[in-house]
C-alpha positions in Angstrom: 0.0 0.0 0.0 1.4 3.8 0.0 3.3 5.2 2.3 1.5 7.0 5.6 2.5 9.5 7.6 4.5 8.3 11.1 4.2 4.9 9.8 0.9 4.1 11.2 -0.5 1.3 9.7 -3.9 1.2 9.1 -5.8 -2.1 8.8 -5.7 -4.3 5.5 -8.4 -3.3 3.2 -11.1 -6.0 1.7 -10.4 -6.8 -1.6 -14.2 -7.0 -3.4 -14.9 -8.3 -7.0 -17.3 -5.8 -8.5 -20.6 -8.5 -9.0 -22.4 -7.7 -12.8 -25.7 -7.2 -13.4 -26.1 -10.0 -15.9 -29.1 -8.5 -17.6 -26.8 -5.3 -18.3 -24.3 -7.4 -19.5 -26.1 -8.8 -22.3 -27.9 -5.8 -23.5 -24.6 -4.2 -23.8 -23.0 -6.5 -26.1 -26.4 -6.6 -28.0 -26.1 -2.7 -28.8 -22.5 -2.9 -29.2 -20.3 -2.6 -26.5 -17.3 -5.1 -26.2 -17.4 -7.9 -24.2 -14.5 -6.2 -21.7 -16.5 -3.0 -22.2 -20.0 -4.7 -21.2 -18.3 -6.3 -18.3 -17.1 -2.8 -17.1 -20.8 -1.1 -17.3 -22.5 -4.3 -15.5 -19.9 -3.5 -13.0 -21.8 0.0 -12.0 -25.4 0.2 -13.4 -28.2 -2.1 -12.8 -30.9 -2.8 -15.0 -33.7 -0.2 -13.8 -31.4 2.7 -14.1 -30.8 1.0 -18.1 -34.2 0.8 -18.0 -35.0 4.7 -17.2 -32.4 6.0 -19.2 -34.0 3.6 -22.2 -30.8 1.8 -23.1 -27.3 1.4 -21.9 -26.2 3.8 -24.7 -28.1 6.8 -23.6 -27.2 5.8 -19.8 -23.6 5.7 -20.3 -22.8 8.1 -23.5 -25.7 10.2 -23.4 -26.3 13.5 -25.0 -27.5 16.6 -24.4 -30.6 16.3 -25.9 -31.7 14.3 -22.8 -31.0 16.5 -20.3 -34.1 17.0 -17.9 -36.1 19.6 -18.6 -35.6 22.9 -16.1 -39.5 23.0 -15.7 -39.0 20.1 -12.5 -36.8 22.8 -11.0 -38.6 25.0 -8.2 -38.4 28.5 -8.2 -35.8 28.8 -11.6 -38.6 30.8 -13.4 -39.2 33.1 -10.9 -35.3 33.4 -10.8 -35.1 33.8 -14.6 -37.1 36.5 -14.7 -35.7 38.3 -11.9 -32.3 37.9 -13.6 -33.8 39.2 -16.9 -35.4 42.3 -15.2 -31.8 43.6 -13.4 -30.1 42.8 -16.9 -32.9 45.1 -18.4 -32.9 48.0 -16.0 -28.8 48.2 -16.1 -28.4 46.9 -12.4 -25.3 46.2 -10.5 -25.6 42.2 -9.9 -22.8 40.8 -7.7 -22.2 36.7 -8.0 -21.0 35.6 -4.5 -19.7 31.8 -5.3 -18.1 29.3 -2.9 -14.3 29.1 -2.8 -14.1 25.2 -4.7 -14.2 24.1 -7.9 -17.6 23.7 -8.2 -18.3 27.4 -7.1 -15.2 28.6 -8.8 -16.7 27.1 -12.6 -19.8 28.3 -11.5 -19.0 31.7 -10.9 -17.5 31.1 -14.4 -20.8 30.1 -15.6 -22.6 33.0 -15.0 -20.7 36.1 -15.2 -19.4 34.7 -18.7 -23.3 34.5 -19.9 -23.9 37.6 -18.2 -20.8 39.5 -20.0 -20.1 37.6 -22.8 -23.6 35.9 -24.2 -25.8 38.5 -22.8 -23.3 42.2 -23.6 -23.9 43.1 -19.7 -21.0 45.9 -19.0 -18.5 44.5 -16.9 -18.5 47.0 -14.7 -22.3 46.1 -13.5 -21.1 42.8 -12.4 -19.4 42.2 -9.0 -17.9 38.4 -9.4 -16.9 37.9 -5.6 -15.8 34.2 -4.4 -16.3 33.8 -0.5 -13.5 33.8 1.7 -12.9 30.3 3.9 -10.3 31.9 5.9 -11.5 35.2 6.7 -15.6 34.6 6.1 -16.1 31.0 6.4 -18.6 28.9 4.8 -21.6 30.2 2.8 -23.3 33.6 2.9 -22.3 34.3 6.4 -22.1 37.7 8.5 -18.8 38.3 7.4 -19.5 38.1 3.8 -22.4 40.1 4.2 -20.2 43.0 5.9 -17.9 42.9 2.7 -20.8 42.9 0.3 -22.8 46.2 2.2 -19.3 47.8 2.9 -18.3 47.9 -0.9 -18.2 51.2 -3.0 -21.2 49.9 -4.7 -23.8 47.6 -3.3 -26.0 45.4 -5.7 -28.9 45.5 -6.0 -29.2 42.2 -7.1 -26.9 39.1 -5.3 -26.9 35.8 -7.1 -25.4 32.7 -4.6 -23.8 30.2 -6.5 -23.7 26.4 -4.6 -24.2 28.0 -1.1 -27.2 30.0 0.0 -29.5 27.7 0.7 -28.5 27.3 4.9 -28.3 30.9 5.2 -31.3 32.5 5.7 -30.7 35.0 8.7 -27.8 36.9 6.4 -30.4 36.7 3.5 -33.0 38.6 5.3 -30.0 41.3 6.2 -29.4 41.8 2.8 -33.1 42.1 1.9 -33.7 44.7 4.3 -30.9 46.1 2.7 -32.3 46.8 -0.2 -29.9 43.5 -2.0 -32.8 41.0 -3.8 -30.9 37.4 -3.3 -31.0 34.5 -5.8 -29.8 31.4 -4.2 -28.5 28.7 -6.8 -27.2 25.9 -4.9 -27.3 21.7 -4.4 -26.7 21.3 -1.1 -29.1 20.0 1.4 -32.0 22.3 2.6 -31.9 22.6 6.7 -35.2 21.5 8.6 -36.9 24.7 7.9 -36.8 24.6 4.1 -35.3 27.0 1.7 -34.4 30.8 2.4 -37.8 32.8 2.4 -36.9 35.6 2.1 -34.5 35.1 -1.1 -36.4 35.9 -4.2 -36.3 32.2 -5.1 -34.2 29.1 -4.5 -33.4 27.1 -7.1 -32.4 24.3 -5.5 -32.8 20.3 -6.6 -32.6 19.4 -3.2 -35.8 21.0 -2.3 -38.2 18.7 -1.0 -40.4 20.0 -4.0 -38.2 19.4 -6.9 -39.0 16.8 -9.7 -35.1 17.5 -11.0 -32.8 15.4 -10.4 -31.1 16.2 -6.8 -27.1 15.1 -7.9 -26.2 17.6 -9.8 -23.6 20.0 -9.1 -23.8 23.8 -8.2 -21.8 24.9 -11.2 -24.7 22.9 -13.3 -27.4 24.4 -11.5 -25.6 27.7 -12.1 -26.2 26.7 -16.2 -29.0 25.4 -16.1 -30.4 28.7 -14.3 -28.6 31.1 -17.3 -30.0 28.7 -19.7 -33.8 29.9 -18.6 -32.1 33.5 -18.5 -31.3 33.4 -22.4 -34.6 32.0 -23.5 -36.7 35.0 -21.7 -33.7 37.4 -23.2 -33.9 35.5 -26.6 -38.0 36.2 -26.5 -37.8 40.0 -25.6 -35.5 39.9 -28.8 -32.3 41.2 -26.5 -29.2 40.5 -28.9 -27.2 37.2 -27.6 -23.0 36.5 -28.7 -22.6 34.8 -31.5 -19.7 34.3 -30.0 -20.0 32.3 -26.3 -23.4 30.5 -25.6 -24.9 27.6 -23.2 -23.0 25.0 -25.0 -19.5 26.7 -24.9 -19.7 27.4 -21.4 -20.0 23.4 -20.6 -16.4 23.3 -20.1 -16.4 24.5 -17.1 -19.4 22.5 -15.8 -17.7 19.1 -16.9 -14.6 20.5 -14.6 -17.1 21.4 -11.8 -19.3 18.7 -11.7 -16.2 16.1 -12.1 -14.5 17.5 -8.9 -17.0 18.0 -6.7 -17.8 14.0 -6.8 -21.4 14.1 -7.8 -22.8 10.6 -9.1 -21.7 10.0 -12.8 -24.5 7.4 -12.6 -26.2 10.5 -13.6 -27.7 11.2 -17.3 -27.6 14.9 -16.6 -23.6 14.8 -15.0 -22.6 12.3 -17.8 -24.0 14.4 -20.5 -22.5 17.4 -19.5 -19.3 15.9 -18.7 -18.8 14.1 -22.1 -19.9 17.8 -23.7 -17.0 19.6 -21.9 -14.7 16.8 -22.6 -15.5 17.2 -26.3 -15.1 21.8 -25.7 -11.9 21.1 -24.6 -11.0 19.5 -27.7 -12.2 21.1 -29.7 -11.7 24.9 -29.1 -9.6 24.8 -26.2 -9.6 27.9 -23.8 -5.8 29.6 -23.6 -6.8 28.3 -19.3 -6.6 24.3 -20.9 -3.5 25.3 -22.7 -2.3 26.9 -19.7 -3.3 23.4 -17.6 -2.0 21.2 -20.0 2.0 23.3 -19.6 1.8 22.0 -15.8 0.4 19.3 -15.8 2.0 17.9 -18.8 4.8 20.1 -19.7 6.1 18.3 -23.3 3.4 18.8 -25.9 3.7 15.6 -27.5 3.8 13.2 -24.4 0.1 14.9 -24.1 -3.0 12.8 -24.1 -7.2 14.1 -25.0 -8.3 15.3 -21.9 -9.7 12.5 -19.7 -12.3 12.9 -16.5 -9.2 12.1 -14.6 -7.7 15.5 -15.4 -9.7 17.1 -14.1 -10.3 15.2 -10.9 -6.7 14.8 -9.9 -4.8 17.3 -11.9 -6.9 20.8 -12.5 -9.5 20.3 -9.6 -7.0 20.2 -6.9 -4.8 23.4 -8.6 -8.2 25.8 -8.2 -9.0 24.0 -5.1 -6.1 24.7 -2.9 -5.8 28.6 -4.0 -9.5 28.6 -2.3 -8.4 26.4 0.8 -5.1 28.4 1.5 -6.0 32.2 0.2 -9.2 33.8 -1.6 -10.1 31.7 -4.4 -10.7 34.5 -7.4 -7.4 33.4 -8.9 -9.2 30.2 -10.4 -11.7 32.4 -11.9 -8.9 34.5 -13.5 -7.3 31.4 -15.2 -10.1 29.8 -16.5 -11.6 33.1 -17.8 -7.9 34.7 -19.1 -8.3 35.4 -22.5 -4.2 35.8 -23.2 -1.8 33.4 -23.2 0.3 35.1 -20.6 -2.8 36.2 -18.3 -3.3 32.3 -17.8 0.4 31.1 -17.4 0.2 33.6 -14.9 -3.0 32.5 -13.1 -2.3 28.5 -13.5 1.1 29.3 -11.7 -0.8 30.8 -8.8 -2.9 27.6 -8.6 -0.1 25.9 -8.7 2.4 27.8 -5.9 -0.8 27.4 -3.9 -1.4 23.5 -4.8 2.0 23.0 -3.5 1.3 24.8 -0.2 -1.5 23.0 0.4 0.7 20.1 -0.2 2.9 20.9 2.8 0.6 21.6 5.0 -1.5 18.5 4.5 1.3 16.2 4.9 1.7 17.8 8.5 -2.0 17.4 9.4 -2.4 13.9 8.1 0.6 12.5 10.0 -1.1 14.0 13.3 -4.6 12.9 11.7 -3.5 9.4 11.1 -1.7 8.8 14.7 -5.2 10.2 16.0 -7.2 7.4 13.7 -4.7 5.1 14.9 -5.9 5.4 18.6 -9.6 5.6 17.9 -9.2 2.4 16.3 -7.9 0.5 18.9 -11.1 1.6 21.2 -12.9 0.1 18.6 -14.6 3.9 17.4 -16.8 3.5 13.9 -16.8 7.4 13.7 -13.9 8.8 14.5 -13.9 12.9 15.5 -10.2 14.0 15.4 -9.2 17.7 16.9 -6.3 19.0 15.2 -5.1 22.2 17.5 -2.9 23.1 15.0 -4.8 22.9 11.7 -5.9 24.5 9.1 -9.7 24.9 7.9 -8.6 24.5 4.4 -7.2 21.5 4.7 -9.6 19.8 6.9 -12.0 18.2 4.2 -8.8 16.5 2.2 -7.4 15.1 5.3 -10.9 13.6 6.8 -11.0 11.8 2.9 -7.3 10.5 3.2 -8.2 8.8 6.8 -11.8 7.3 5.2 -9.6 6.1 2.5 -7.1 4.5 5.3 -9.7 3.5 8.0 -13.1 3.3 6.0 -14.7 5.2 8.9 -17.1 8.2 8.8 -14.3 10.7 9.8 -14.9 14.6 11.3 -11.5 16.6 11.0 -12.0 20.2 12.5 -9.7 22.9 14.8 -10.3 25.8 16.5 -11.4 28.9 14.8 -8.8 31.4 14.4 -11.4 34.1 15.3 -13.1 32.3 18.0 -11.1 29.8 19.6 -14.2 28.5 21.7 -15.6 27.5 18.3 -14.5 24.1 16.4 -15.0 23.8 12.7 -14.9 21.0 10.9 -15.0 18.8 7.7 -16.6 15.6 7.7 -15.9 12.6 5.0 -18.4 9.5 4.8 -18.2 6.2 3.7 -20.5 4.6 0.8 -24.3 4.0 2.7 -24.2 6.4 5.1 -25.8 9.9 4.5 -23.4 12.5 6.9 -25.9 15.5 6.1 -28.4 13.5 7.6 -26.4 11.9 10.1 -25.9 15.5 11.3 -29.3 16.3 11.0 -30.0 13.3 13.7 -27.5 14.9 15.8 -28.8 17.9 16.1 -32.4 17.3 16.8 -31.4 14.9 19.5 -28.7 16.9 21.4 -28.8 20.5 19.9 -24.7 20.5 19.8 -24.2 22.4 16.5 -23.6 26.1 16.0 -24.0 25.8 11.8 -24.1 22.7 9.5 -24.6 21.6 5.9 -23.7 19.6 2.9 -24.3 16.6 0.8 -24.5 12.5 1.9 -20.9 12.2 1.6 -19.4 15.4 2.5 -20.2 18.1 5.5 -19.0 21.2 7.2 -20.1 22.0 10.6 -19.3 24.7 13.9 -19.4 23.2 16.8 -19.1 24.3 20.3 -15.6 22.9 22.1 -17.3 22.5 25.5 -19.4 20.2 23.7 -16.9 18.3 21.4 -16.9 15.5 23.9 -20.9 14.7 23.6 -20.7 15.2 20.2 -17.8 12.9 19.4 -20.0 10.3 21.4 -23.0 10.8 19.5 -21.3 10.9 16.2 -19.9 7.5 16.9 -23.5 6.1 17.9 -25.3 7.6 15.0 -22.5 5.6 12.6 -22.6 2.6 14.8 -26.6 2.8 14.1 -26.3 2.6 10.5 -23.5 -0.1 10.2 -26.1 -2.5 9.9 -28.0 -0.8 7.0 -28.2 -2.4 3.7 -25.3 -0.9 1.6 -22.6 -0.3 4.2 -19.6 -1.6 5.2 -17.5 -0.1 8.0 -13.3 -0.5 7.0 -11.2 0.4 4.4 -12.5 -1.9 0.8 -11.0 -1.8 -2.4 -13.5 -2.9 -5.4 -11.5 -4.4 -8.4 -12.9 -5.8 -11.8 -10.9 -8.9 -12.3 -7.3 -9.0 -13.7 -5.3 -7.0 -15.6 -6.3 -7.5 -19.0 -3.6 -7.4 -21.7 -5.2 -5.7 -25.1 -4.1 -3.3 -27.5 -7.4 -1.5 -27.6 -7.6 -1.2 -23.9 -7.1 2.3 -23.7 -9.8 3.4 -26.2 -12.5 0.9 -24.7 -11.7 2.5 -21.7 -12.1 6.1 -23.0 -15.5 5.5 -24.7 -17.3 4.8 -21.1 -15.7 8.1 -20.0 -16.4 10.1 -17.6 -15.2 7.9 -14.7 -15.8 9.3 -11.2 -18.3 8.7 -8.2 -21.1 6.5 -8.5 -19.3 5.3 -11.8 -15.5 4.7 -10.9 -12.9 3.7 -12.8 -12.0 0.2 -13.3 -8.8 -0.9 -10.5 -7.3 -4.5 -12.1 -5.4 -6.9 -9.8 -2.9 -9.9 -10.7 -0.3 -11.1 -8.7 3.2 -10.1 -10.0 7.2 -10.4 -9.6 9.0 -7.0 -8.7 12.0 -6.9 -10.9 13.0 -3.6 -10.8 12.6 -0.2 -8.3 13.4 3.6 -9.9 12.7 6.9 -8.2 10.8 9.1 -9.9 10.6 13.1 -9.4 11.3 13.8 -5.3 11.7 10.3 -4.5 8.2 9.9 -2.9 7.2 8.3 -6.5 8.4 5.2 -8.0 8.5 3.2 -11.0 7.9 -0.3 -11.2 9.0 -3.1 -13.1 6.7 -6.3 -13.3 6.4 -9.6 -15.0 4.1 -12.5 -14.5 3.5 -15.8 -16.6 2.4 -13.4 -19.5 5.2 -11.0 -20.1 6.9 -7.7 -18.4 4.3 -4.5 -17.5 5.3 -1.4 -16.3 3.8 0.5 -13.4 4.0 3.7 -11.8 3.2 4.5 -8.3 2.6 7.6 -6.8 2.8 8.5 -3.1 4.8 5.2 -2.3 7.3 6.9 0.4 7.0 9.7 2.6 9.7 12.4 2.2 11.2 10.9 5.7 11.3 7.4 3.8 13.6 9.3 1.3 15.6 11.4 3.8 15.9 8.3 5.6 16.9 5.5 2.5 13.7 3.9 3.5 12.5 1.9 0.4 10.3 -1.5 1.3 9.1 -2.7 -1.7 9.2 -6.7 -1.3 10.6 -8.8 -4.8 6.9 -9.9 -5.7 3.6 -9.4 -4.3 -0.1 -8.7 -5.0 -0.7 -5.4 -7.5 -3.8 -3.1 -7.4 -4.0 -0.9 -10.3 -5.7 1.3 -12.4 -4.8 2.5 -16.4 -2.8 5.5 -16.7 -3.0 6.8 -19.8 -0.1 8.8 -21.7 1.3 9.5 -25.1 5.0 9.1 -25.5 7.4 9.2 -28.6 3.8 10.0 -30.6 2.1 6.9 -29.6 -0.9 6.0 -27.1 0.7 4.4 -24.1 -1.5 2.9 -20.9 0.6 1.9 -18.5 -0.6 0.5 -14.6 -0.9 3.1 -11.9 -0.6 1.2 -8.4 -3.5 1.4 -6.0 -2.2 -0.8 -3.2 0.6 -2.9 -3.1 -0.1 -6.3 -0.9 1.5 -9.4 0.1 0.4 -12.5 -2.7 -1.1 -14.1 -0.1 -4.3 -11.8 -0.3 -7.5 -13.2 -1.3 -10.5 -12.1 -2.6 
């Protein structure tokens, strides 16, 4: 397995074999798919979502002509037209966004259909990103005091994927004379959605027919969409330039990092739309990327769903947990070559900073884990005195990753010591929104809380971290015996490495890969023949052979920097491999190589 911090050793994880839907199976192959490709999609979907989506071609490479129609979406008319009116009347709109990804593309999303499809003035639109450090999470009081202490207030706000929990800073603004559009996907509290915003448009309303897992950055689109149509009727001039379908870039790179299902129609659709934008008229922001991330030209693969996971999301995502996160809207809206090198290298200084300061909270986050294991915890709560509010959320996923436990990672807050915040990371089957929802009508312990099934911020009192930590770890121990989870770390393979030359382009055809349809991980067992560093040492390269030839491998996070101060370098002379394709293109040609998961003794069995 990779290397953890302080040499903590969490315990061995199962080792599943995906089971197939054998109905799915054969319908695949009947409309086409290869066997190895039919295998795959059996491996995620069962029949009745084949069956809603009509076949398992328009479930897993749908287009955009089935996207849901906007009309099962409360409140986005009402929103529309509001929109329409302050574009009309020459108003000063401000877009307040969250400081992710999926805020960052959204914030994208509108101000570019405001600006560039719609011919708003630039100067009557205030793009703003909320600060995590300095204002927290969501609209909040300190946001608010930013927004009303500006040189010019708005008279219309529109919230991109956060409003929805913030109704008491709403009402402030309204009685400030600010109308408030919230456009969000996160979970409505117990009291519904803001009333006194002009609308919600939310699809996790309790009223909404649309469906509830897509992103904010897609709810952000879909909402501009409605805007264009009422423009397009009252015959106000539209770009010929940007429109709805160019913008999808950005929600494929939002709506692939912020782990919504790509079980989805909607998220797939979208996703394979952006995939195709970036190919074909690439922004001077992918060309930008693709120098980082990739820096010769022709080693340079078509832009996977893993890029942006694991390569772009991360870059934008680190400027907003370490600083203010406007410097991803910059990049991906520079319209020079220069203004983006400039941006992406920001992301990047800040990608590497956030770097160094995880490494220092997951080695005390993992000692903590360590301990709350042996006392036999199922949810562990782990106070890092020292940490950093940014960073929480990544180091609660690398400890569910470790542990497979429900994990809450928070510290105090810098502003009010007496105050914890937190992130919380969940485990497949177990819903942490509405785990904290149970929490908090039983015991009343939270300041603030929100999010989605598998991710959650919350504010907690510290003179009540003790009763909370205890109730956290009986609402998980509750729903270990639900249908659908399993407590502990499990990895879910699809068999054995299979050897074919077309691997690579069966594999991108299913694409997008990502939550609630994850890419394949292949297993065989394996003789080590040969060890090389790569880059600082942390990474290594792998030589392997078995019965049917030699395979290379690469494997990323295999040492800790003090196993490479230290000459530490276990890798035993065979053993079992975990792995999933990494694609490249080297010397001109399409290369997939393996990219090691877990490394485990041969002795492991399914």
């Amino acid at each position: 397995m990779a290397a953890n911090p302080n040499n903590v050793q969490p315990p061995s994880p199962a080792i599943r074999l995906r089971s197939r839907d054998s109905q799915v199976e054969a319908l695949a192959q009947e409309e086409g798919f290869s066997r190895f490709q039919a295998a795959l999609i059996a491996g995620r979907v069962g029949i009745k979502e084949v069956a809603a989506a009509g076949s398992v071609e328009r479930l897993v490479r749908p287009s955009l002509s089935q996207l849901e129609r906007p009309t099962g979406m409360p409140d986005i008319r009402q929103a529309a037209e509001r929109i329409a009116k302050a574009i009309h009347q020459g108003e000063l709109i401000a877009i307040a966004s969250d400081h992710d990804a999926d805020g960052v593309t959204g914030q994208c999303v509108v101000w570019s259909f405001l600006v560039r499809v719609f011919g708003v003035p630039a100067h009557n639109v205030m793009p703003l990103t909320t600060h995590r450090l300095q204002e927290g999470y969501g609209v909040s009081r300190h946001f608010v005091a930013r927004l009303l202490g500006a040189e010019r207030i708005p008279s219309l706000l529109i919230t991109v994927d956060q409003g929805t929990s913030d109704e008491a800073q709403i009402q402030q603004l309204r009685n400030a004379g600010v109308d408030v559009i919230v456009s969000d996907h996160h979970g409505c509290p117990a009291a519904g959605p803001p009333g006194s915003a002009v609308a919600t448009v939310n699809p996790t309303r309790a009223d909404s027919r649309y469906d509830p897992t897509v992103a904010g950055c897609y709810v952000a689109w879909l909402l501009m969409t409605q805007v264009a149509s009422l423009l397009r009727e009252a015959g106000w001039p539209l770009s010929q330039g940007e429109d709805a379908k160019s913008l999808l870039d950005f929600v494929a790179l939002g709506t692939t990092v912020d782990c919504v299902s790509l079980a989805s129609v909607n998220n797939r659709a979208v996703v394979r739309a952006g995939l195709r934008q970036i190919a074909a008229a690439p922004r001077q922001a992918w060309r930008a990327f693709s120098e980082v991330i990739q820096p010769d030209p022709g080693r340079r693969s078509p832009w996977l769903s893993s890029d942006l996971s694991f390569m772009v999301g991360p870059r934008i995502n680190a400027r907003g947990r370490v600083d203010e996160a406007m410097a991803g809207v910059h990049a991906l809206l520079s319209e020079s070559a220069e203004s983006a090198r400039h941006w992406v290298s920001e992301l990047d200084t800040a990608n590497q900073e956030r770097k160094a300061i995880e490494a220092e909270l997951n080695a005390v986050a993992f000692v903590q884990a360590n301990q709350l294991s042996k006392l036999h915890r199922v949810g562990f709560v782990i106070v890092l005195e020292q940490g950093h509010v940014g960073v929480h959320g990544i180091t609660a996923s690398r400890v569910v990753e470790a542990f497979g436990r429900p994990t809450i990672c928070c510290s105090p807050r810098p502003d009010d010591p007496l105050l914890l915040s937190g992130s919380c990371r969940s485990v497949p089957g177990v819903d942490i929104k509405n785990l904290l929802d149970t929490i908090q009508e039983r015991h009343s312990c939270l300041v603030k809380h929100g999010g989605h099934p598998g991710a959650a911020g919350l504010t907690l009192e510290r003179t009540r971290l003790a009763e909370f930590a205890d109730a956290f770890n009986a609402e998980v121990a509750r729903r270990q015996a639900w249908p659908g989870v399993e407590l502990g770390p499990v990895v879910w393979v699809d068999g054995p490495w299979p050897r074919s030359m077309t691997l690579r382009s069966e594999l991108v055809d299913l694409e997008p890969f990502g939550r609630g349809f994850p890419a394949p991980i292949f297993q065989g067992d394996y003789a080590i023949d040969k060890v090389k560093e790569m880059g600082d040492g942390t990474h290594l390269r792998l030589s392997l052979s078995d019965a049917r030839g030699a395979q290379g491998a690469v494997w990323f996070g295999a040492r800790t920097k003090d196993d490479v101060k230290h000459g530490r370098l276990a890798v035993p002379s065979a053993g079992r491999v975990l792995a999933k394709p990494l694609f490249g293109r080297y010397a001109g040609m399409d290369r997939c190589e393996m990219q090691v998961v877990r490394l485990m003794p041969s002795a492991a069995h399914l």
